[in-house]
N, C-alpha and C positions, 0 to 999 in steps of 0.2 A: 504491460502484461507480463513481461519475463518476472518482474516483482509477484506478481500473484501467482506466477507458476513455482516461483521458490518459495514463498508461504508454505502454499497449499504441498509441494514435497517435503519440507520441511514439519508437515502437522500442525500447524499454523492455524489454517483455516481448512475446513472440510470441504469436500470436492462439490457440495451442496451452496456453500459461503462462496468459494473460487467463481463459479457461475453467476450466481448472484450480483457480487462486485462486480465481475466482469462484465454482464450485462448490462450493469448503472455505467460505467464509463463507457462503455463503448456508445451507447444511445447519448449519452449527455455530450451538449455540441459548446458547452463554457466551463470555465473552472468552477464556477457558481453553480452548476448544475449539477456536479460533480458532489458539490460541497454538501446539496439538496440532499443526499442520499440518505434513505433512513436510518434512524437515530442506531438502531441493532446492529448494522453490514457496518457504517460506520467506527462504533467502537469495538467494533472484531478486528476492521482493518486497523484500525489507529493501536491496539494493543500487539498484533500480530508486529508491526513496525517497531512497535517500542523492541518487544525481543526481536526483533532481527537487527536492531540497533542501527535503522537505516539509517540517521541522522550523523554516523558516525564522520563522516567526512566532513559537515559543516561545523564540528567541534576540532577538528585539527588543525595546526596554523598550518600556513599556505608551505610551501618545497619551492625554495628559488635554487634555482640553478647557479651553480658558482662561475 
């Protein structure tokens, strides 16, 4: 949820779309159910992600410790 609360401060998504989402995951009890969510909230959140570049950390190699 703190992900959809930085969205939605961010103007990401509208406080109407925050609710929304937030209500599909919080009732959905799988990741498939999650995934269920309609087609609209879906590609609001998946664009909101892209500009927040959440994915940024699985594109950087790993930090080992010397």
């Amino acid at each position: 949820m703190q992900t959809l609360d930085e969205m939605r401060d961010r103007c990401l998504l509208t406080a109407e779309q925050h609710a929304e989402i937030g209500a599909w995951v919080s009732q959905a009890r799988t990741p498939d159910a999650i995934l269920a969510m309609p087609e609209a909230l879906w590609r609001t959140l998946e664009l909101a992600s892209v500009l927040m570049d959440v994915d940024a950390d699985l594109r950087r190699p790993p930090l080992f410790a010397a």
